[in-house]
N, C-alpha and C positions, 0 to 999 in steps of 0.2 A: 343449218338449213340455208340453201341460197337464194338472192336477194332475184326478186322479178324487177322489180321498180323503186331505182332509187332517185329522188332529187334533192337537189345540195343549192340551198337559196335561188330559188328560182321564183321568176317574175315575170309578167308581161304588162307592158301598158301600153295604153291605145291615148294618143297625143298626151294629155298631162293627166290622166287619171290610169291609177294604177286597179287592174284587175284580179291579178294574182300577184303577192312579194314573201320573201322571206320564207318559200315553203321549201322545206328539207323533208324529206320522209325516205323508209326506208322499210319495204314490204316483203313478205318472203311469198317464194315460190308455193304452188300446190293450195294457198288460202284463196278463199271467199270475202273479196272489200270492199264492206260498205262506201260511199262516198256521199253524203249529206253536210245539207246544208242549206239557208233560206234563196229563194230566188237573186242571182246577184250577188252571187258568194264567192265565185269564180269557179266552180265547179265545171262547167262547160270548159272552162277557158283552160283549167288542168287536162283534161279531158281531150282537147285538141295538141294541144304540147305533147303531150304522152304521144299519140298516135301522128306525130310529123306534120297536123295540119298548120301549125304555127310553129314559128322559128321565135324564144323567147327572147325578152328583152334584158336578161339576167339571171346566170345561173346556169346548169345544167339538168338535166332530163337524163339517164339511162333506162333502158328496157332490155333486161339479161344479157347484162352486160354491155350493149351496145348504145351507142350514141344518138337516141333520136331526132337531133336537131339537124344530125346528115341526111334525114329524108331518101336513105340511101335506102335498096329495093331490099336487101338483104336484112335491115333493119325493119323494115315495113311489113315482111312478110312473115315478121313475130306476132304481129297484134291482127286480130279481127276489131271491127267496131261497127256496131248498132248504135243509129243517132234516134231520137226521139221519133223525129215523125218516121222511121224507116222510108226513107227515099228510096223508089223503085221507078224503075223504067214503064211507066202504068200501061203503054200500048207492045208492050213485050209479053209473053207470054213466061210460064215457069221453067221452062226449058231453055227458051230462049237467053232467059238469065245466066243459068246454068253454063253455058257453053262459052258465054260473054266473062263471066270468072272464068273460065279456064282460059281462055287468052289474057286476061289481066294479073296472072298472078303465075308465082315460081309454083308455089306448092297448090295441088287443086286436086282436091277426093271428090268426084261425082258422084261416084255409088253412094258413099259415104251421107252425101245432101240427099240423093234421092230418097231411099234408107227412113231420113231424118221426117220428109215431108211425105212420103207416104204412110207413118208410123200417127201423121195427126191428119191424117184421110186431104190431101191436096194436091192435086193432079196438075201432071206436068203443063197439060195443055191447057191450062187456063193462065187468061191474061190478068198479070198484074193491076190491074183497074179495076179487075172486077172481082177483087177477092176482099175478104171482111177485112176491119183492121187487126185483128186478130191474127188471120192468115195472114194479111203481110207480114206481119213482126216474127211471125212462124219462118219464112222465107230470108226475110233482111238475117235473121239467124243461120238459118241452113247454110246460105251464102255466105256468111261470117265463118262458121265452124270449117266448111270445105277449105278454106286456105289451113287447115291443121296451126291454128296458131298456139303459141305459148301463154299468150296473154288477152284474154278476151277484155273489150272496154265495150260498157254496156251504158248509154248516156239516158238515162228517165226513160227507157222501152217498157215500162207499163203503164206510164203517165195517162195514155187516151184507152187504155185495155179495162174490159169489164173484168169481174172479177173470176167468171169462167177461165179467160183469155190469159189472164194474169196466171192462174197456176200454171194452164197449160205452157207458158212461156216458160213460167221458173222450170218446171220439171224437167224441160229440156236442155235446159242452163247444166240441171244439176248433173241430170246422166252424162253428157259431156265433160262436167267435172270426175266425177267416179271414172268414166272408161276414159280418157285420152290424159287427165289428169292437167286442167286447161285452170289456171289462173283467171279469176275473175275479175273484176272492176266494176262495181256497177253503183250508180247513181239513179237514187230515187228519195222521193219524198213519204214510199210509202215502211213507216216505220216497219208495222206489223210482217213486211211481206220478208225485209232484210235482217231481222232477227230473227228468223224462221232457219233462213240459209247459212248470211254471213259466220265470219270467225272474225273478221278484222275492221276495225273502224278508224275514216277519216272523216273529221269536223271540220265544215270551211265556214267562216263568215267573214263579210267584209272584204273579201281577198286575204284572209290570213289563216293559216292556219290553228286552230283551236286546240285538237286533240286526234291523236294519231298510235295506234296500237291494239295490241290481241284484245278483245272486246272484251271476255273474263276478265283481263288484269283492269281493263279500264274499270271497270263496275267494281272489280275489288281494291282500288286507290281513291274510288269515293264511299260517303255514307252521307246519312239525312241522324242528324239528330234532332228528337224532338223533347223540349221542355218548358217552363210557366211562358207564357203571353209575358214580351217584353217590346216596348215600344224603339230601342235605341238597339241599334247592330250591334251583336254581341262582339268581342275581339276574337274574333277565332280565327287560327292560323288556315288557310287555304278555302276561305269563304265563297262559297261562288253565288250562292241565292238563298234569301230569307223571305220566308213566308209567313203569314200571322192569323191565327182564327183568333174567337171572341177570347180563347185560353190557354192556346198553346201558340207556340212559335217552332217554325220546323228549319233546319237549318242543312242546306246541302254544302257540304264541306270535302275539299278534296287531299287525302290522308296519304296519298301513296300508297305503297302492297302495305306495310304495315299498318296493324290495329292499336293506333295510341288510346292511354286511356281518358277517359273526358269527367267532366264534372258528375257525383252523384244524382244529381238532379236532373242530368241530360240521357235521355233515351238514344242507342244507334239502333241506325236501321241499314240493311242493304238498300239501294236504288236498283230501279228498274231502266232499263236502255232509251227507253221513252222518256220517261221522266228527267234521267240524264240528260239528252239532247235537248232538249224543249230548254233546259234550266239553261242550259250555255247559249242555245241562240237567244235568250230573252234578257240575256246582259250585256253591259256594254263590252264591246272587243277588249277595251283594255281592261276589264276585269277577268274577260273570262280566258283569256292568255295565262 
């Protein structure tokens, strides 16, 4: 399978504090990528590196194959990207947008946009200002998709969306993915909507990388074992978080693909993607490295 986005130690900091270091990852084409992580994670700041808006301060960025830090038009006109608030020209109208991508870009399908935006009832002739948040994020998409890119980056676009607004967004993500075969990226907080879609997960905290890989394997290299209520941390090889009720103690322990065997006395359990994530941001970085 080949690679959409790779980076090799890559960092940025902004005067002496660092927001992204040390992130290597290496994602295939054709997948669905989660990208989570708590406010602050550097997630944005990946996010703009991928897409040319930052020149990093360490490390490289490619994007199929090409060099993102060249900001070169050729390179650019791989990626689409939706930033959170979808920034629009608000005294423009939907047309008007339209026309405005096809002078800014190499590649540009208007049918293709129109198509897209008459399929969730939005008319060309209305202005940008006066459409729900909803419909914009419908649009800042449309506009995204028209440049036919390889790699769509999607930055928290359901963060301000109700939960109408929300499918209606994903479902257009997804047909996009099915017909054109568009590489995803998308960052958001909301667990439930990204295990619905995703196949691939990246974990930021801190600016460091956590956990990076096909979202099955991740969930089957951890387990939660649970046995007696014990007040001292058990020694267990790849501990990441210990929980205690009045009688049991649950233990989320990360095993790799293999299923080693553990004490009689100790229950395994699968984890669930929620409860994974949740455990790794509620430790500290250098644990959950």
């Amino acid at each position: 399978m080949s690679t959409a986005l790779e980076t090799r130690d890559l960092g940025m900091r902004y005067g002496r504090k660092w927001a992204l270091r040390g992130c290597s990852l290496r994602l295939p084409t054709g997948s669905v990528i989660a990208l989570v992580g708590p406010n602050g994670a550097g997630k944005t700041t990946l996010l703009q590196l991928i897409t040319g808006l930052l020149r990093p301060t360490e490390g490289t960025v490619e994007v199929l194959g090409r060099d993102a830090r060249t900001g070169s038009a050729e390179a650019l006109a791989q990626v689409g990207f939706v930033a959170q608030e979808h920034p629009l020209y608000r005294g423009m109208s939907v047309a008007d947008l339209l026309r405005m991508g096809r002078s800014l870009n190499l590649r540009w399908d208007r049918p293709m946009a129109e198509r897209r935006l008459a399929d969730v009832g939005i008319p060309l002739t209305q202005r940008a200002g006066a459409l729900s948040g909803g419909q914009q994020a419908q649009v800042a998409l449309a506009l995204a998709l028209a440049k036919r890119p390889a790699l769509l980056v999607l930055d928290e676009p359901l963060a301000n969306l109700d939960p109408i607004a929300r499918r209606d967004f994903m479902r257009t993500v997804m047909v996009a993915v099915a017909e054109d075969e568009v590489t995803v990226l998308l960052s958001s907080h909301v667990i439930a909507d990204l295990q619905a879609v995703c196949d691939q997960l990246v974990l930021l905290k801190d600016g460091s990388l956590q956990l990076a890989g096909a979202i099955d394997d991740v969930l089957a290299g951890h387990r939660i074992l649970t046995g007696p209520r014990t007040d001292a941390e058990p020694p267990v090889p790849g501990l990441v978080r210990a929980t205690h009720s009045d009688r049991h103690t649950d233990l989320l322990v990360r095993t790799g693909t293999d299923r080693p065997e553990f004490h009689p006395a100790w229950r395994s359990h699968p984890v669930g993607l929620e409860e994974l994530i949740l455990a790794y941001l509620e430790q500290p970085t250098e644990i959950a490295r």
